[in-house]
C-alpha positions, 0 to 999 in steps of 0.5 A, spaced: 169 582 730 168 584 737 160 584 740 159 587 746 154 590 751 154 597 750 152 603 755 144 604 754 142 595 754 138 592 759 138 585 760 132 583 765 133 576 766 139 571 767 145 570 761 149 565 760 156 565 754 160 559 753 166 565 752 167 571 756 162 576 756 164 583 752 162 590 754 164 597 752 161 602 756 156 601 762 150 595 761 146 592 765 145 585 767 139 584 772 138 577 773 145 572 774 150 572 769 154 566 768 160 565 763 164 557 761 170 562 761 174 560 767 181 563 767 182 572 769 182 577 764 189 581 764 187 588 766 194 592 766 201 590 767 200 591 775 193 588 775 189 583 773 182 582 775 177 576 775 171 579 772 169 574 766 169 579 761 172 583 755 173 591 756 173 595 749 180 597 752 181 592 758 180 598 763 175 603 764 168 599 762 163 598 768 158 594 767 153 592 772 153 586 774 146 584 779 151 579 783 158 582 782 162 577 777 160 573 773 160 566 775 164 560 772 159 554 770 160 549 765 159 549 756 152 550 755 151 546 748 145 547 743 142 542 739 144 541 732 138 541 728 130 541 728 128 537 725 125 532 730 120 539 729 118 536 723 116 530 724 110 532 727 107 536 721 107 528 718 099 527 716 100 520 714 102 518 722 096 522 724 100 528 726 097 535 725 101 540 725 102 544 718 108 544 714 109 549 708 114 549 702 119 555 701 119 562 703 112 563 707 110 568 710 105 567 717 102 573 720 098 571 727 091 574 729 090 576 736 084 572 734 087 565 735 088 564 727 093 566 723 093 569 715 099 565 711 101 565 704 106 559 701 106 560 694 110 553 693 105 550 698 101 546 693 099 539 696 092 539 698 094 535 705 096 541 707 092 546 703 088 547 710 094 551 713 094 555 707 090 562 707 086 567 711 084 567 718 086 559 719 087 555 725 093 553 729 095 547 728 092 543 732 099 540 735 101 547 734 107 546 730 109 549 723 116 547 719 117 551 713 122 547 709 126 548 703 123 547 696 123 539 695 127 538 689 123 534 685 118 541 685 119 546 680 120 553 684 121 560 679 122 567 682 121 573 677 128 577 678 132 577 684 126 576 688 122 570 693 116 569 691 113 573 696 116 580 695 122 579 699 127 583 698 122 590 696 125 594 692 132 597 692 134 592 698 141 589 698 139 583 702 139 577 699 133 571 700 133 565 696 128 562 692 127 556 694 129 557 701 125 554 708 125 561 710 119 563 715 117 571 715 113 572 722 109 577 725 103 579 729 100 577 736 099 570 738 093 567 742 095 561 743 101 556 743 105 556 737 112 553 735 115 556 728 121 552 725 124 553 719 130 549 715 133 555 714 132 562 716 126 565 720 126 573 719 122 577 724 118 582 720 113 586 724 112 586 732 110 579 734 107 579 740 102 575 746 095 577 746 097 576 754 102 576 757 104 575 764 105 570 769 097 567 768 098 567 760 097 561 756 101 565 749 107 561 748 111 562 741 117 558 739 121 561 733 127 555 731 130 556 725 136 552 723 139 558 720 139 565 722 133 568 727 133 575 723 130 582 725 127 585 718 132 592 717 133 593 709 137 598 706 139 600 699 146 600 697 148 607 701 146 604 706 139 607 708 133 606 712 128 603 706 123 600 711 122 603 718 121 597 724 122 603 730 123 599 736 120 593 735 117 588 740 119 580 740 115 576 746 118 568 742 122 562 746 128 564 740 134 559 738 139 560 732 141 552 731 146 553 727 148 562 726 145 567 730 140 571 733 141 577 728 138 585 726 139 584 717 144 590 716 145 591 723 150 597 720 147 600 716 142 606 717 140 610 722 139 607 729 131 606 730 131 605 737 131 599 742 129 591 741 125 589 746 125 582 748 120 578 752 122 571 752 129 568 752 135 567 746 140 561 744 144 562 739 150 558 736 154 566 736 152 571 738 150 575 732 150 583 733 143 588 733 147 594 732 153 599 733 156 604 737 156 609 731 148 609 731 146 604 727 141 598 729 138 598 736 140 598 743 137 592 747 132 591 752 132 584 754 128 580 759 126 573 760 120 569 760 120 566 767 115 561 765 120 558 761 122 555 767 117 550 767 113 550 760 116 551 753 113 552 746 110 545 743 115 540 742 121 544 742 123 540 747 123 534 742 129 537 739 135 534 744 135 528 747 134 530 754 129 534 756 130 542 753 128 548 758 130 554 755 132 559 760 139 562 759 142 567 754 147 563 750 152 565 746 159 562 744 165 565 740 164 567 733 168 562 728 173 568 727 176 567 733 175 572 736 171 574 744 164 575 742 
């Protein structure tokens, strides 16, 4: 499967893709393009262009480049894991940042608090991150891992304990999985990561934005990074997340950056973004036939010179978050 910008996306800021860039139709992309992609893409037997980019059927696509084609640069890699994340939650060295067992669910409070609920959190070590208007961490990190094996963990049904999937949804979560449900507005500085997925599912946003703000959030997920969208089985809306806004510093270790069910459903507007995504494949957030979102893309410029607590941690050399990124999807094909 072939993901592309389409006619009606806006990327505000700059984009980098380890493969060529596709397109169908007529996006935008206002800040400096950049691709690891570094031969011609054959457009007719009589024409070959050097534009680094995928057309749906190699002519007719006209994207809008900021500074005509994108420019050839080196592999951008990502770091393999976050696990460095999590050494800062270990209270015995003194550390103080909030780690949590299983699916969690974290909403942030304009107030400067947040409101979790962990049901398989039970150490009283960590029973102060646990509950109705709880302080940030003092680090500002949170790691939900998965369920230790030693704990026993059940779920009623098909069910996590938290109530994912509600009723009639086909996706799937896992009982015991380290998977992080985020929403609200964030006044402070936060890194959340998660061993598995985080899953984004109500608009999370800055109590403050702009180039004087001191909100930062980083989402780090081992897994997926995933806007909530469940549908039943034909394939209808269940929950409506209407153009939902997302202000986070987001990497997808392991996968992508992706909507749940991005084809199924009605379109339900446009993805707005402030902040920057990495991701080790590009993941879809809709379709051409209506399904999913469109995309309004921008970057955090303060990712230039600050990132979210201990993000940098996560690589050995210092980490800056400030391309697009995306490679080739394992199946193979330009992504």
């Amino acid at each position: 499967m072939r993901i592309s910008f389409v006619t009606g996306d806006t990327i505000n800021g700059p984009l980098h893709s380890n493969d060529t860039l596709s397109i169908n139709g007529s996006p935008r992309f206002n800040g400096k393009a950049t691709t690891a992609y570094t031969g011609a893409m054959s457009c007719s037997a009589s024409t070959t262009y050097t534009w680094r980019w995928y057309g749906l059927a190699g002519r007719g696509d006209t994207p809008q480049f900021q500074s005509g084609d994108p420019e050839a640069v080196p592999i951008l890699t990502l770091p393999t894991t976050n696990t460095a994340i999590k050494t800062e939650t270990d209270r015995a060295a003194g550390k103080t940042g909030c780690l949590y067992n299983g699916p969690t669910r974290i909403v942030l409070n304009s107030s400067g608090t947040m409101t979790v609920t962990s049901p398989f959190t039970t150490s009283s070590t960590y029973a102060p991150c646990v509950g109705t208007n709880v302080a940030l961490p003092t680090n500002g990190v949170i790691y939900v891992q998965n369920v230790p094996s030693t704990q026993t963990a059940t779920c009623t049904g098909s069910q996590n304990r938290l109530g994912y999937p509600i009723s009639g949804d086909v996706t799937d979560y896992g009982c015991r999985d380290g998977d992080a449900f985020v929403s609200g507005t964030l006044r402070g500085r936060l890194t959340i990561a998660a061993e598995n997925n985080i899953v984004v599912v109500g608009n999370t946003t800055y109590q403050t934005t702009g180039a004087a703000s001191t909100d930062m959030l980083g989402l780090v997920a081992n897994q997926f990074v995933q806007v909530y969208h469940p549908v039943n089985s034909s394939g209808t809306n269940l929950a409506s997340f209407t153009n939902p806004q997302i202000h986070a510093a987001m990497l997808a270790l392991g996968h992508s950056f992706i909507v749940q069910n991005y084809d199924e459903g009605a379109q339900l507007g446009t993805i707005t973004i402030n902040g920057v995504i990495a991701q080790k494949w590009r993941g879809p957030v809709g379709t051409s036939g209506g399904t999913g979102y469109l995309k309004s893309y921008g970057y955090d410029t303060r990712l230039q010179y600050a990132s979210p607590p201990y993000v940098q941690d996560i690589t050995e050399t210092p980490y800056r978050p400030s391309q697009w990124a995306e490679i080739q999807d394992p199946s193979g094909l330009p992504a």
